[in-house]
C-alpha positions in Angstrom: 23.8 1.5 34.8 25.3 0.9 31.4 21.8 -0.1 29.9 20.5 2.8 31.3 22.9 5.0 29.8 22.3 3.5 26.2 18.6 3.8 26.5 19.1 7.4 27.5 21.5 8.0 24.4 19.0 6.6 22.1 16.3 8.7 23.3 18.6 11.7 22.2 19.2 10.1 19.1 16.1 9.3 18.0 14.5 13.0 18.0 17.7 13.0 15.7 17.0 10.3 13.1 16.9 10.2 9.6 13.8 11.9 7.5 14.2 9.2 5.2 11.1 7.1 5.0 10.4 3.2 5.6 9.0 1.6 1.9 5.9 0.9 2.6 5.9 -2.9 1.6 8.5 -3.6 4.1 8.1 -6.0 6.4 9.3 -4.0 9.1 6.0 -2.5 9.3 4.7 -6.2 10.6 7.3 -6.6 13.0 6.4 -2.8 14.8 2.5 -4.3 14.3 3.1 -7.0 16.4 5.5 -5.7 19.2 2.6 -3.1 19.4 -0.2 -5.7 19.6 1.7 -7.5 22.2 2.2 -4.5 24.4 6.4 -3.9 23.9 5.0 -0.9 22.4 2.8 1.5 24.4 3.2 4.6 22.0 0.0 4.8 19.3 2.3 4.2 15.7 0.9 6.3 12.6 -2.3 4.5 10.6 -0.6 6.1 7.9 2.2 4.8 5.7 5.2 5.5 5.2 6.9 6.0 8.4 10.1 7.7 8.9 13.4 5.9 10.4 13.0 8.6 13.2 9.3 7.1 14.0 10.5 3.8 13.9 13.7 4.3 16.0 11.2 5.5 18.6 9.1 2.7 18.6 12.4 -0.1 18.7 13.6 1.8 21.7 10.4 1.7 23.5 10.0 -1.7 22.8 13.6 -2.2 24.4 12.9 -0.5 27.2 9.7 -3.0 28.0 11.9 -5.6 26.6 14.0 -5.4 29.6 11.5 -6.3 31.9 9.6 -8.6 29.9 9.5 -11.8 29.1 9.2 -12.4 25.4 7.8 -15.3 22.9 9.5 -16.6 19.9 7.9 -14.1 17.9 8.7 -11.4 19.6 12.5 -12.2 20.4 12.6 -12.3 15.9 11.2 -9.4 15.4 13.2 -7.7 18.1 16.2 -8.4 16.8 15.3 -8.1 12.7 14.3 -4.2 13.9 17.4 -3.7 16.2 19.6 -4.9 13.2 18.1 -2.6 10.7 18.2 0.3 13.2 20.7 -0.4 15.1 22.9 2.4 13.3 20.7 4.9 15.0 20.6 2.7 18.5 24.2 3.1 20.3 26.3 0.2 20.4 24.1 -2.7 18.1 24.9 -4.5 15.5 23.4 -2.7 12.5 23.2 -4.1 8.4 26.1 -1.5 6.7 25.3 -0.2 3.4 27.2 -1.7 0.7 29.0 1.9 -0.4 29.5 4.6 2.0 31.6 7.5 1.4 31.7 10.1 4.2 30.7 13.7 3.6 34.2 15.7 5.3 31.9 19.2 5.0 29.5 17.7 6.9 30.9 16.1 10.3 29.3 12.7 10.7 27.5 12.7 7.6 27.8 10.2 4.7 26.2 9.3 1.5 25.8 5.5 0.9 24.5 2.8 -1.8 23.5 -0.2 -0.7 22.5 -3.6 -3.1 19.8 -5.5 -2.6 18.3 -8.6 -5.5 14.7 -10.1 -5.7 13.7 -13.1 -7.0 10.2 -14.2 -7.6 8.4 -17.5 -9.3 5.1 -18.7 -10.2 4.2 -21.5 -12.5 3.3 -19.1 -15.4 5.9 -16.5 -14.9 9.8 -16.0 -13.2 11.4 -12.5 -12.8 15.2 -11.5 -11.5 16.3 -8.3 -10.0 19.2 -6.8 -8.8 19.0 -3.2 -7.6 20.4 -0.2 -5.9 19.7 2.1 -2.8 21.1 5.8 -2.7 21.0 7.9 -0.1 22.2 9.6 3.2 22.8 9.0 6.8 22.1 10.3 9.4 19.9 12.7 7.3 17.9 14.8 10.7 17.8 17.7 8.7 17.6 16.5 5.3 17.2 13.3 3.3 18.1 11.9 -0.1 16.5 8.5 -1.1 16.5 7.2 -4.7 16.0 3.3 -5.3 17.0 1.4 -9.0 15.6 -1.5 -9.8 16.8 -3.6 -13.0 14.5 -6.6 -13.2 14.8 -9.7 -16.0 11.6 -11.0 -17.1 10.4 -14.6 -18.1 8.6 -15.3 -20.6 9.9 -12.5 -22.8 7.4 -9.7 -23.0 6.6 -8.6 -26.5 6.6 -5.1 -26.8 5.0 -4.8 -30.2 2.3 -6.8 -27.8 1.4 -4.2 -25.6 -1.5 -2.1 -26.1 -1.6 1.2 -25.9 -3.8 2.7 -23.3 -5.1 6.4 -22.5 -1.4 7.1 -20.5 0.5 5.5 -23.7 2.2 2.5 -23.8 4.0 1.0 -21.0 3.3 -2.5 -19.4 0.2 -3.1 -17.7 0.5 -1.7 -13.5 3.6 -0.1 -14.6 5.0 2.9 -16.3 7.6 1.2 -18.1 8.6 -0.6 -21.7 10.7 -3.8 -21.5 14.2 -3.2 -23.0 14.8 -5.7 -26.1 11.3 -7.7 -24.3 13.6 -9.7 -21.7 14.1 -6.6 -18.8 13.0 -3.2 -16.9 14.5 -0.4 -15.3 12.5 1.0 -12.5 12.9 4.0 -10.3 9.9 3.9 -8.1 11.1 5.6 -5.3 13.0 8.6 -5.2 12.5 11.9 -3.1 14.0 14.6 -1.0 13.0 15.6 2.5 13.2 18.7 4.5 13.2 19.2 8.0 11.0 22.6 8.9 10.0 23.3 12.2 6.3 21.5 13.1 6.7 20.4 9.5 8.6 17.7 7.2 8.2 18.6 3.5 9.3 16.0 0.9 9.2 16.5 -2.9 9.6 13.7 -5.0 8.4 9.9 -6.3 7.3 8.2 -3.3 4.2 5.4 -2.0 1.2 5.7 0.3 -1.4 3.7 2.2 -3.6 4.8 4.1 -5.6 3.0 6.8 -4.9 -0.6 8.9 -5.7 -2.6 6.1 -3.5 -6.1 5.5 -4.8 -7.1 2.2 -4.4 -4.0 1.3 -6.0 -0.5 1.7 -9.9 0.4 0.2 -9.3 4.0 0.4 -5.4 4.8 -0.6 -2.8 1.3 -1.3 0.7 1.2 -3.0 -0.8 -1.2 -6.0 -0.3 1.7 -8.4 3.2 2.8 -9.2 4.2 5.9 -7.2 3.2 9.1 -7.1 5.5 12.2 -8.2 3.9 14.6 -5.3 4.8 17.3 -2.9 3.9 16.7 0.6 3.7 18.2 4.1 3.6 16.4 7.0 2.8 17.8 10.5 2.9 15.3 13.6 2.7 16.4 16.9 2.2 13.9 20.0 -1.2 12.2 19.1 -2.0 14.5 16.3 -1.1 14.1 12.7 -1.7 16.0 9.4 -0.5 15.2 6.0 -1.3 16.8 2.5 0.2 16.4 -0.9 -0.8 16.8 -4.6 0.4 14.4 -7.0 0.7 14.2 -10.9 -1.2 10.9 -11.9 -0.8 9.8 -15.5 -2.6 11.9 -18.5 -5.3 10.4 -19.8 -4.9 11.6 -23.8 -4.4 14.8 -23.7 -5.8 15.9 -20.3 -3.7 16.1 -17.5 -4.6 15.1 -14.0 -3.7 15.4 -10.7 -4.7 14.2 -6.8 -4.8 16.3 -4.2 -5.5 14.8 -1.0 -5.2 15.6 3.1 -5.5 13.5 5.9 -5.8 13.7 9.9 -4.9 11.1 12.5 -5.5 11.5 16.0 -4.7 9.3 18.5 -6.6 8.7 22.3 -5.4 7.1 25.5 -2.9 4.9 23.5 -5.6 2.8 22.6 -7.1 4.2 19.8 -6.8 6.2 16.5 -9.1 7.8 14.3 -8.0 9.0 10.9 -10.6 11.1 8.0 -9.4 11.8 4.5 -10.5 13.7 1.8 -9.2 13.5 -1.8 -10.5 14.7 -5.3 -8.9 13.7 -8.9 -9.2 16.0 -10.9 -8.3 16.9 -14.9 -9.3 19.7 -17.1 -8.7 19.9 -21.4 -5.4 21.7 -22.2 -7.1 23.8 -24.2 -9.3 26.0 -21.7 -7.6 28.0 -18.7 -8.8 26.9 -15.5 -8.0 27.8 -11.8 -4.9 25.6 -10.6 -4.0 26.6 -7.2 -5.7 23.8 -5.3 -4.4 21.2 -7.5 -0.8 22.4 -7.5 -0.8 23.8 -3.5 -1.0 21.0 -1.1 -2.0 24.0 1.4 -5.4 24.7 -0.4 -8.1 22.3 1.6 -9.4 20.0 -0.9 -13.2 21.1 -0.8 -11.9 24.5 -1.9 -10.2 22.4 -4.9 -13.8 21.0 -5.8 -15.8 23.9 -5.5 -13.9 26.4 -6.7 -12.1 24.7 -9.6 -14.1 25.6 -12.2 -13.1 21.7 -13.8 -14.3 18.1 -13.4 -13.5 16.5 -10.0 -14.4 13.1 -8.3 -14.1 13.7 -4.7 -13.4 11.0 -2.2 -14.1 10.7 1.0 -12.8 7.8 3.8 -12.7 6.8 7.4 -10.5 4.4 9.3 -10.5 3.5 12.4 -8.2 1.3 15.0 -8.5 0.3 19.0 -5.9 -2.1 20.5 -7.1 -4.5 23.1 -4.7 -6.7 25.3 -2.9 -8.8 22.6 -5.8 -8.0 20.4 -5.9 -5.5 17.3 -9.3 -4.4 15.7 -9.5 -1.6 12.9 -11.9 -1.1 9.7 -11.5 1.6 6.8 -14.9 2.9 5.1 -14.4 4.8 1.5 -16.9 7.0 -0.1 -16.4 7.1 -4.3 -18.6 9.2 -6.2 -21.3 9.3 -3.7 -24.4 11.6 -4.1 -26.2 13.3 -0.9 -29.1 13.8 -2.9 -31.6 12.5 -5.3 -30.1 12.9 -8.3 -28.2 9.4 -9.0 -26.8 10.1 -11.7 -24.3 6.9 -11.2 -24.6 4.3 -8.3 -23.3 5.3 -4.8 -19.8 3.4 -4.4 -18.1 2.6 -1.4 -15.5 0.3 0.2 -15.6 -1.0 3.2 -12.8 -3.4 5.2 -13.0 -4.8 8.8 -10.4 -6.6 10.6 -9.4 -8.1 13.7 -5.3 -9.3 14.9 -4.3 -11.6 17.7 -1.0 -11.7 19.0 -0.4 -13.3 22.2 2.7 -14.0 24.0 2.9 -17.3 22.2 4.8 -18.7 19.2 0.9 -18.3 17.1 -0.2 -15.4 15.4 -3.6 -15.1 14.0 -6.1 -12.9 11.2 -9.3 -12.4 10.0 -10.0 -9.5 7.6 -13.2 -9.1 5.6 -13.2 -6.6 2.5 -15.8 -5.8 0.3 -15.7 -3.2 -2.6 -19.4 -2.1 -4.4 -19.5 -1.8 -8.5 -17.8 1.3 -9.8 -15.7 2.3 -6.8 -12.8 4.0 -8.2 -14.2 4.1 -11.6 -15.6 7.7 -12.0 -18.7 7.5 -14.9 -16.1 10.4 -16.0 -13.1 8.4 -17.4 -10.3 11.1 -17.0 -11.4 11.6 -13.3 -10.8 7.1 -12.6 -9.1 6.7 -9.2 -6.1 5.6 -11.2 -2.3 5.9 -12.1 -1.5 4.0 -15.1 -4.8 2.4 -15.2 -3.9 0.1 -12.1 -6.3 1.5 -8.9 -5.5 3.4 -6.2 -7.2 1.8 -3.6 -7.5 -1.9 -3.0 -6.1 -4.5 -5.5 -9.4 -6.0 -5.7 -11.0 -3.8 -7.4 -14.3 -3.0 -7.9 -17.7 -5.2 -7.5 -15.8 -8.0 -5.0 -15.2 -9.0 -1.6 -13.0 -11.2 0.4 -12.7 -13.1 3.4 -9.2 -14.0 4.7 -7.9 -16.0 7.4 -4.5 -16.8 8.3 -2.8 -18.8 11.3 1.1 -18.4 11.6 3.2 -20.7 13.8 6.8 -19.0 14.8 8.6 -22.3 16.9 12.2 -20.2 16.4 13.5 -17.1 15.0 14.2 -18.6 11.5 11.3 -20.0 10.6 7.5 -19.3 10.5 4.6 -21.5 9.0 1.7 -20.0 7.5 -1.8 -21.7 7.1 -4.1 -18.9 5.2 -7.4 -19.5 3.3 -9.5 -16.7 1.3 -12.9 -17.0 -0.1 -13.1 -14.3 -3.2 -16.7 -13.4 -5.0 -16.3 -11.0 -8.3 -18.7 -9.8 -9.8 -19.0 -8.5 -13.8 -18.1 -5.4 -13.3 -14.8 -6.5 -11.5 -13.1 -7.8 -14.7 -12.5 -6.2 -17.8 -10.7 -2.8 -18.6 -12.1 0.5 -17.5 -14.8 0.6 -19.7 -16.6 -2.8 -18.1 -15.4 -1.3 -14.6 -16.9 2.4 -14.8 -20.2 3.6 -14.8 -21.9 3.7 -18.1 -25.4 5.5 -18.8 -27.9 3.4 -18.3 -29.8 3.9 -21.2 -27.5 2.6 -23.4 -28.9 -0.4 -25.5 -26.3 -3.0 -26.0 -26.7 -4.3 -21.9 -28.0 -3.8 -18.4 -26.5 -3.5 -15.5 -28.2 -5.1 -12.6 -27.2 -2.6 -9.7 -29.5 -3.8 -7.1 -27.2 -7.3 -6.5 -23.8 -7.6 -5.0 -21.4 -8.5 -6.6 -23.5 -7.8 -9.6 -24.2 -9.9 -12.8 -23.9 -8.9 -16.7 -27.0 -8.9 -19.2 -27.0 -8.2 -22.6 -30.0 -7.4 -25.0 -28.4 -9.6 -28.1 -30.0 -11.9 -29.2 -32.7 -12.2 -26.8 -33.6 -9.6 -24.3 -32.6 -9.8 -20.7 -30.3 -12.7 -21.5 -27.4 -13.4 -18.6 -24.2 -13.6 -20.2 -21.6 -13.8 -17.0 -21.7 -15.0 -13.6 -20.2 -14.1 -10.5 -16.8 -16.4 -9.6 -16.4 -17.3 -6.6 -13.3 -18.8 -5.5 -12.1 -20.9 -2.2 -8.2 -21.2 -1.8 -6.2 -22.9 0.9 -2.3 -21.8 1.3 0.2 -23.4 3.3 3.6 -21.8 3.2 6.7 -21.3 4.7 8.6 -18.1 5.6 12.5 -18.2 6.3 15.5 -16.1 7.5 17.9 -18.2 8.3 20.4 -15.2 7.6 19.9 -11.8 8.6 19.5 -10.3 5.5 18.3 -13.2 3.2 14.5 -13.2 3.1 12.9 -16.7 1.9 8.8 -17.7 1.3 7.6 -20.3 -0.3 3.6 -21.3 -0.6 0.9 -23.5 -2.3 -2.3 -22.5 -3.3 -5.2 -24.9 -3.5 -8.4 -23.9 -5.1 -11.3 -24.4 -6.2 -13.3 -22.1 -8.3 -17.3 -21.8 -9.6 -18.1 -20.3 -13.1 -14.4 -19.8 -13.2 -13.7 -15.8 -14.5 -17.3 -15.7 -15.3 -18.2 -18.6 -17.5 -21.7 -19.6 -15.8 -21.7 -23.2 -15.1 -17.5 -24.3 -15.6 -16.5 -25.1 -12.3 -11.9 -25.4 -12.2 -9.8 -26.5 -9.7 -5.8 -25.9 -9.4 -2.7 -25.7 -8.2 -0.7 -22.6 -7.7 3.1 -21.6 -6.7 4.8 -19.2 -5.5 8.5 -18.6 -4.5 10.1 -15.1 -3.2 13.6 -14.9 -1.9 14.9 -11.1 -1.0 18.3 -10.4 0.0 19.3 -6.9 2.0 15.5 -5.5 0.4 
């Protein structure tokens, strides 16, 4: 009876939950992948991130419910109770992780502002970096949310500052939009937004991160790889429909500024399957000509309109993404549609980028993944530099990047709810046009003299016309890399992995015929992130 009653309450509380969204690298998002996959979870969750802590609160208690009458694996028992601890404010009578700060709001009733500390630490051979941060906002936040997050991060080696180049959005460190401070540290705010409750609606106005599609490596059509996007959004969600728009201010490139403007639809079927379709244009326009503004500054204008009635240069993008769960089996794939031409014309190569992926989680300590990706020459790289699917010159859409692929497959091993085991490999091909800054990685015209570009081969190879015509100068490299590692939460809120990489590369970044092996590192311990 008492059970009953405390599911019943956290029904009602749930509708009630906070607007304030889940980042979306947390690893939350695998824990509600899983208890899905393995049937705790009949509901179809959002192909979309972020996710609220109201969509999420929904999910934990439906997974309790099943819980009750279920009986559960390792795996699912630790990621049970990771979500009910980091909920559990919003579940009646859990345990729940306190923020570090919290002062209540008397005007308010139960409403409070908090700050809550969290420190990362990550190490490679080559490089070691130290952060301790901050988390402002509000609970419970049902009507409206404040979220800003501070991140003050020491760097080693030192980076020089008189070092860094200075690119088309000015100078800042490379996938960032940041100096160092005296070369040893950074000061980050990546996230920071408010949200608004409006009936049907939840608008949010602020600095905030997006993927889009089932990806795990990462997302070919829209990924967090860039740093945020300063945006206004709305979001409608209704049962098993979904509709999200927003416009974004990217990063000027010289003088011209530029913007993304971007809608999406998700629908859901027989909680077994969702179907999402996107459509996004960049688009920038010299400061010194008027031009028509109103779809790149209203998220409400459909983005076709934006494109055809403009009257600037555009790159629209187009995407796809599918996912179908099975019993204890999850299958999705994303296709992506860059500067593509229905016609003749040609004037640059078709681009596209195309994942496909397949999960297995059965009620057993063993998790298992196979994802393929593979993204064509030029994707993302408009022939038109200001339009480049970019922010800060880092892409927008897979970290690949263009003219590559990727085969992964990992095995994880969960014997308790402390510890996991991870055994992953991934074979990588890139291509020339995959490294190098924008100007390798765009289209260029074809007719230009210095080289050729062969377009025909995947992933493609450089010539050059100096000294001797049709002369190959670079290679594809294809690397093989085995990684065994370790993941462990011994404590609640203290987050440890550690893994080797072992690989084994041909014509090593290019250089035809220099085959390398090596040895690589990697150490990341979170606490309360």
């Amino acid at each position: 009876m008492r059970l009953g009653f405390l599911l019943a309450a956290a029904v009602a509380l749930a509708t009630a939950a906070s607007l304030e969204n889940v980042p979306t690298d947390s690893r939350l998002y695998d824990d509600l992948d899983l208890l899905k996959t393995t049937g705790l979870i009949r509901s179809m969750p959002s192909t979309s991130r972020p996710w609220t802590r109201s969509e999420c609160v929904q999910l934990v208690q439906e997974a309790l419910t099943t819980a009750e009458v279920a009986r559960l694996a390792p795996t699912q028992q630790a990621a049970l109770g990771r979500l009910k601890f980091e909920f559990g404010s919003e579940l009646p009578a859990l345990p729940a992780r306190r923020p570090t700060v919290c002062i209540p709001i008397r005007d308010l009733g139960d409403a409070q502002a908090g700050c809550d500390l969290f420190s990362r630490a990550r190490a490679t051979r080559d490089t070691q970096r130290l952060s301790l941060g901050a988390v402002i906002n509000n609970r419970p936040g049902h009507d409206f949310a404040f979220y800003e997050r501070f991140e003050l991060t020491a760097w080693n080696p030192q980076m020089k500052e008189s070092l860094i180049l200075r690119d088309s959005a000015g100078n800042h460190i490379p996938g960032m939009r940041v100096l160092p401070w005296r070369n040893i540290a950074t000061l980050e705010t990546e996230l920071a937004y408010l949200a608004f409750r409006i009936p049907w609606l939840r608008l949010e106005l602020g600095r905030d991160e997006f993927v889009w599609g089932s990806g795990y490596t990462g997302s070919v059509m829209l990924d967090d790889t860039a740093p945020a996007l300063d945006h206004v959004q709305l979001c409608a969600s209704y049962h098993n429909f979904k509709f999200l728009t927003f416009t974004s201010l990217l990063s000027r490139w010289g003088l011209k500024p530029r913007f993304l403007s971007a809608q999406r639809i998700e629908v859901s079927l027989w909680n077994r399957l969702t179907l999402g379709g996107a459509m996004m244009a960049v688009a920038s326009w010299d400061e010194l000509q008027p031009t028509q503004l109103t779809g790149l500054i209203n998220p409400l204008i459909p983005v076709y309109l934006t494109v055809s009635d403009g009257g600037h240069g555009e790159n629209l993008l187009v995407g796809w993404d599918a996912v179908v769960y099975l019993p204890r089996t999850k299958v999705y794939g994303q296709f992506f549609m860059d500067n593509y031409e229905f016609n003749h014309l040609l004037n640059a190569p078709n681009a596209v980028g195309l994942q496909a992926g397949a999960y297995w989680a059965p009620r057993l300590p063993v998790e298992a993944r196979a994802e393929y990706t593979r993204v064509t020459a030029f994707t993302y790289y408009h022939r038109i530099h200001s339009l480049i699917y970019e922010n800060f010159l880092t892409t927008m859409g897979h970290p690949l990047g263009p003219d590559a692929d990727q085969l992964l497959a990992t095995v994880n091993v969960t014997p308790n709810g402390w510890l996991k085991i991870n055994i992953g490999a991934d074979y990588t091909r890139r291509g020339f046009h995959n490294r190098g800054d924008y100007l390798r990685r765009s289209y260029k015209d074809p007719q230009d003299q210095l080289f050729l570009r062969q377009h025909t081969e995947f992933p493609t190879r450089g010539w050059d016309t100096i000294p001797d015509p049709d002369t190959l100068i670079e290679e594809v490299d294809k690397t093989l890399q085995f990684s065994p590692g370790l993941e462990i939460r011994a404590l609640r809120e203290l987050f440890v992995s550690v893994s080797v990489g072992l690989w084994h590369s041909q014509n090593y970044q290019g250089a035809i015929g220099l085959n390398k092996n090596g040895v690589g590192f990697a150490l990341k311990v979170e606490y309360q992130y």
